[in-house]
N, C-alpha and C positions, 0 to 999 in steps of 0.2 A: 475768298475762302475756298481753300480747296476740298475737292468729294469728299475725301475721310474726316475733315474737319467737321462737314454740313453732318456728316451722317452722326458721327459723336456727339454733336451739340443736340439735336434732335433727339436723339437716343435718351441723351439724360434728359431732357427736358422732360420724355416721358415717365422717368422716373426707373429706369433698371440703372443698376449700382455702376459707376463709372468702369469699375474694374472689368468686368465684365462686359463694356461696351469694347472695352480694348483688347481682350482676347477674341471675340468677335471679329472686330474688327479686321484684326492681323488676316482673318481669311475672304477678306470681301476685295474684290481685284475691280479693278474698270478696265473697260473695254473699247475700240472703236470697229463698230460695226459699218461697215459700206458696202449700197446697194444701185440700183439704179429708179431702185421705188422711192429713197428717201428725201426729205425736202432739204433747201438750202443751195449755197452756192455748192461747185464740182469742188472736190478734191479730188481727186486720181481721174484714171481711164482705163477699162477694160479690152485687153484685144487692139486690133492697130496694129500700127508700126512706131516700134520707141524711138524715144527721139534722144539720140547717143551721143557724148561728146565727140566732137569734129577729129576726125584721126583712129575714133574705137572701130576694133570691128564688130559685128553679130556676136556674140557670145556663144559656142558652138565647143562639140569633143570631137575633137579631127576634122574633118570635114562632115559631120555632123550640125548643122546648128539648131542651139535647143530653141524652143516657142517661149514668144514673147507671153507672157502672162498677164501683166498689167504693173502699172506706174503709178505713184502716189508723190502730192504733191504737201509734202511736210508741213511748210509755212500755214496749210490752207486745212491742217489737219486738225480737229481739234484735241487740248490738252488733258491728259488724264493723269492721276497718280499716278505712281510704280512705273509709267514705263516713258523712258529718257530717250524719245524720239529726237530727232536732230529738229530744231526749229526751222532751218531753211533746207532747200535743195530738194532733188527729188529722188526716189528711191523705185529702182526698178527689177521686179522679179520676172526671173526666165528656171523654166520649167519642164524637162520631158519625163514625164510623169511615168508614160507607161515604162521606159526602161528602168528608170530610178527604182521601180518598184519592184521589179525584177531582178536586183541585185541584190543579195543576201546580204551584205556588211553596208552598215552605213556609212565607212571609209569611201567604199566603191561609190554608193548611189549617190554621194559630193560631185563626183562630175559629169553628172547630168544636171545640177540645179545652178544659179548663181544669180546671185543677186550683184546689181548696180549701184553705188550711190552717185549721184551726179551734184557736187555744191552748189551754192546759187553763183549765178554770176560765169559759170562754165560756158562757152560756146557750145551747143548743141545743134543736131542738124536731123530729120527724122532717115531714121536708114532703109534701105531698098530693102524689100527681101530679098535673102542670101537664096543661091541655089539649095535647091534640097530634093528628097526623091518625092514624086509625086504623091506617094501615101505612106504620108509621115507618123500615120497612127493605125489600130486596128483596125477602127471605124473608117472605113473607106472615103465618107461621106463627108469627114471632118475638116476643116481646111487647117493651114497653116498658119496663116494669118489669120484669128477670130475676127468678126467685127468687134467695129471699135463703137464704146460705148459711154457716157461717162460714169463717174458712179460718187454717189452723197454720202456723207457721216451720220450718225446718230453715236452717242454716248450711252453704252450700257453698262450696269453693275452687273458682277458676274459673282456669285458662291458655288463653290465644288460640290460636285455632286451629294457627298455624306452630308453635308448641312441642308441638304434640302428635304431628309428624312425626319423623322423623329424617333427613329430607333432608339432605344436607350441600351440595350444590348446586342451581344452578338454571340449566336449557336459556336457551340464548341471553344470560347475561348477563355481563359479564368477568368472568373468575377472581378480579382482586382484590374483589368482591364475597362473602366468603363468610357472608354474614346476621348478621355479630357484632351490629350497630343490633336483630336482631331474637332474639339468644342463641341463633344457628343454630352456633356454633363453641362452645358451654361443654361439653365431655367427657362432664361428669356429666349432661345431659340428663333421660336417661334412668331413672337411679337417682332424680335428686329430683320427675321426675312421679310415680314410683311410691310415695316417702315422702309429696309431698300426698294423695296417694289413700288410701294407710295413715293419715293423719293424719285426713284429712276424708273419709271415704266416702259415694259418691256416694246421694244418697236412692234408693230403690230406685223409685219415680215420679217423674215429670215433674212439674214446680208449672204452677198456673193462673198463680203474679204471679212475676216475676223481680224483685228490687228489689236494685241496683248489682251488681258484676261487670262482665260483659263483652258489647257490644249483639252479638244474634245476627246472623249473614249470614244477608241473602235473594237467590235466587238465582246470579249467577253472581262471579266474584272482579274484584275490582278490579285487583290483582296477582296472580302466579301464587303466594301464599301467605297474601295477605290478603283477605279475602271483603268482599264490597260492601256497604258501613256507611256510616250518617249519617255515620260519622267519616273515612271513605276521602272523600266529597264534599266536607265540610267542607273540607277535605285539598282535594282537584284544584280547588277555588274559590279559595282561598288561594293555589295555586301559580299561579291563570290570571291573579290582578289583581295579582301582583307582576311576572309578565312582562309585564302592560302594562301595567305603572311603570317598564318598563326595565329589570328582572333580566333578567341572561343564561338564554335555555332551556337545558334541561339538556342534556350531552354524550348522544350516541352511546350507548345501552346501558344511559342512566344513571337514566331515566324513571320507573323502576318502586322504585329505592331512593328517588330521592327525593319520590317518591308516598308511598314506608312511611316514610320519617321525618319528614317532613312529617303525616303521622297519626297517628305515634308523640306527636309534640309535640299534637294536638289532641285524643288521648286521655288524656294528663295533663290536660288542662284540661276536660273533658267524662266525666262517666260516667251512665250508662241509671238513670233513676230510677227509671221499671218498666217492664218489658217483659210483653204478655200477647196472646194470639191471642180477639180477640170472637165470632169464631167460623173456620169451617173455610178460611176464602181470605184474611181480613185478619191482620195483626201489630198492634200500638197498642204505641207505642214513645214515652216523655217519655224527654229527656234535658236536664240541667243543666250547668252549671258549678260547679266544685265550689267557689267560692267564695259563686256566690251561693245553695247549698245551706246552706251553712254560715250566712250568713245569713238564711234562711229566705227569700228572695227567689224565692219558685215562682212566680211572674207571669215572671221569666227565665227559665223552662223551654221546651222547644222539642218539638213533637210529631213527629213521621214516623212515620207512618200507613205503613205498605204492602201490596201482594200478597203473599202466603206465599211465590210460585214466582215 
């Protein structure tokens, strides 16, 4: 039985109306969170030196090569709804954070990042470190090569930030807005956050890798209920080059729902393939489409680098 199933059957069992389990539902994501606190066999490794197909080089911009991030081993990953990881092989991110974040177009900040897939069954060989300049980052102190470290799964449910309120309204916007687009009107709210939580409780640590769920907000909100996300821009870009194709702007008041459904819609088609902080002031954020995950197309992945705050 898969998560959404367990969580539906449960749901009604307790008695809220099925309909209502399934609008619910549609917003509850799982997640694989990896740490080096968590129990179980390894799935990935943190830091190190990746172990590259026999003939790759470092992955690098000019003579630049970016830092190894860390490697994930699929087969050994475990499976959650919604996100169509590749069953074998291994997957490896490389990451220079600080320039990435330094470049104003997310076109540019693409060649600093670059993910690996490696199939199973590849000849692999672990690679030298490549030359590079001694102080590859701010922090003087920082090495090139992290240690290597291994790191465990845990399975988490994840719900987006507005369902973990109970606001029933919102200052300033017409009455007939009451967030149903966001399942701010379903009753039961409150009962089925607390049955995910009963069902999947939260690791009791924070992970080093986030991989799919839900991409975290940094800093301040886009709407007064949804936090500023690749997927809220994604969002306000789409809404800005249809109004100059000639879509009418939106009404009076009506700005901010159709910022959230319009992101609604770009988060069905978008989820965080991992999310991880390289250190104390940056984010490192790939995210995909979930079609071309499915077909292993990680060259279609998209990075956003950010500040923490």
């Amino acid at each position: 039985m898969d998560q959404h199933q367990l969580f539906r059957r449960a749901a009604i069992e307790q008695g809220v109306p099925e309909d209502e389990v399934s609008r619910f539902a549609e917003f509850l994501r799982f997640a694989i969170w990896t740490s080096p606190a968590y129990d179980g066999p390894p799935v990935g490794r943190g830091g190190g030196l990746p172990s590259l197909p026999v003939g790759m080089e470092w992955p690098s911009v000019g003579a630049r090569p970016l830092p190894f991030v860390a490697s994930f081993d699929c087969a050994a990953l475990p499976r959650v709804d919604g996100f169509a990881l590749p069953t074998d092989g291994s997957l490896l991110f490389f990451l220079d954070h600080e320039r990435a974040v330094e470049d104003d177009e997310v076109t540019g900040e693409q060649r600093y990042a670059r993910i690996v897939y490696v199939p199973a069954g590849t000849e692999t060989a672990v690679a030298v470190e490549p030359d590079h300049d001694e102080e590859m980052y701010h922090d003087s102190s920082r090495q090139f090569v992290e240690p290597e470290h291994d790191l465990f799964a845990a399975v988490a449910a994840e719900l987006p930030r507005w369902l973990k309120t109970d606001r029933k309204a919102r200052a300033g916007l017409p009455r007939s807005d009451d967030g149903e687009h966001l399942g701010l009107d379903l009753p039961h709210r409150a009962e089925l956050r607390a049955l995910v939580r009963e069902l999947w409780p939260e690791p009791d640590r924070g992970a080093h890798f986030y991989l799919g769920g839900y991409t975290g907000g940094i800093g301040g909100l886009a709407t007064n209920l949804m936090s500023d996300t690749p997927e809220t821009d994604m969002a306000g870009q789409n809404i800005t080059a249809r109004r100059e194709a000639g879509e009418p702007a939106s009404a009076p008041g009506e700005w901010q729902r159709d910022l959230e459904m319009e992101t609604l819609r770009v988060m069905r088609e978008w989820v965080p393939l991992v999310q991880f902080t390289p250190d104390s002031v940056h984010r490192g954020r790939f995210l995909i489409r979930h079609d071309d995950l499915a077909a292993r197309r990680f060259e279609k992945a998209l990075s956003f680098t950010a500040f923490t705050e």
